[in-house]
N, C-alpha and C positions, 0 to 999 in steps of 0.2 A: 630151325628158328626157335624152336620149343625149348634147346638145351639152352641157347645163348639166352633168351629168358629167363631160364633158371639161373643161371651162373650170373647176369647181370643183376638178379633179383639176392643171390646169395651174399652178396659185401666181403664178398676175396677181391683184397688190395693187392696185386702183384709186386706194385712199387715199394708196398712195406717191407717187402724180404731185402734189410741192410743191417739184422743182426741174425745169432744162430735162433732166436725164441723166435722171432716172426717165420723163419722158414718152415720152421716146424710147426707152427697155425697155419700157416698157409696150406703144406702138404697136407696136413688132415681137413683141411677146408676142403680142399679138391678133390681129396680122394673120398670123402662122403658124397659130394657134391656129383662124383662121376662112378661112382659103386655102387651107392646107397647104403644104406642105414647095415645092411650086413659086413660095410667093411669098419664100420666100432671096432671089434676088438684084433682086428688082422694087425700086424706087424707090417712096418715097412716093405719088406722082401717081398710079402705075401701079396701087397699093392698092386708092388712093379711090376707081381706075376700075372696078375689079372690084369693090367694094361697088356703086356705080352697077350696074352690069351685073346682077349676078345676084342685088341686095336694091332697087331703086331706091325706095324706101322709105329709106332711108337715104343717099341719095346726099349730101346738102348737109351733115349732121355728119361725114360720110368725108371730104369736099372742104373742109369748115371744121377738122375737125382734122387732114388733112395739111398743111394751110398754118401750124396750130401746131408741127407736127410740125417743117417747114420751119426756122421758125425758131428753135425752142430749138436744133434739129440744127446749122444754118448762119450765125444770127447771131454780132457780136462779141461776147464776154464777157461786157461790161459793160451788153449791152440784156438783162437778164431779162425774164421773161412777167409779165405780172400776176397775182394772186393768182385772179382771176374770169376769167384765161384759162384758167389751171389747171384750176379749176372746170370750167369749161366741156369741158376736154381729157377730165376725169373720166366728166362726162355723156355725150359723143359715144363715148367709148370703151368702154365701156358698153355703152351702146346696140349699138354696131356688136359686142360680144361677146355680145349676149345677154342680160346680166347683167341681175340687177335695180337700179332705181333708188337 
C-alpha cells in the first residue's frame, strides 16, 4: 500500500506516453520512483538490470522497454515509435511501477 502511495503521490501520467519525450519522462519518473535517488545517473540498461535483479519477474518488460526507451531517447527525429510501441512502453511501465493495468 505504501508503494502505491508513493507512485499515486508522484504525478506519472502513464497516458502521456504518445510521444518519444514523454516516454523518456516517464521511464525516469519510474525508475527513481522504484530505485531511488541512486538510480540519477544509471543508464537505461543499468535500470532494466536492477528491475532484473531485485523483481525478476519483470525482467523482459524492463529489458523491452529500455530498448523503447533507447530509442525514442537516441533515435533520428524522423523515426518515431509506433502507436502499439507506445502502448506497450505504457503497459511495461506500468507494470514495472506497480500501477494498475
Amino acid at each position: 500500500k505504501a508503494a502505491m502511495a508513493t507512485l499515486a503521490n508522484s504525478g506519472i501520467d502513464f497516458e502521456s506516453i504518445r510521444s518519444r519525450e514523454e516516454l523518456v519522462r516517464v521511464f525516469n519518473a519510474v525508475s527513481l520512483n522504484q530505485c531511488g535517488e541512486d538510480a540519477r545517473p544509471w543508464n537505461h540498461r543499468v535500470v532494466a538490470d536492477e528491475f532484473g535483479r531485485t523483481r525478476p519477474a519483470v525482467a523482459e518488460p524492463a529489458d523491452q522497454v529500455a530498448g523503447l526507451y533507447e530509442r525514442a531517447r537516441y533515435a533520428p527525429a524522423d523515426e518515431d515509435l509506433s502507436n502499439n510501441e507506445f502502448a506497450d512502453a505504457r503497459r511495461d511501465l506500468r507494470l514495472l511501477a506497480g500501477a494498475p493495468a
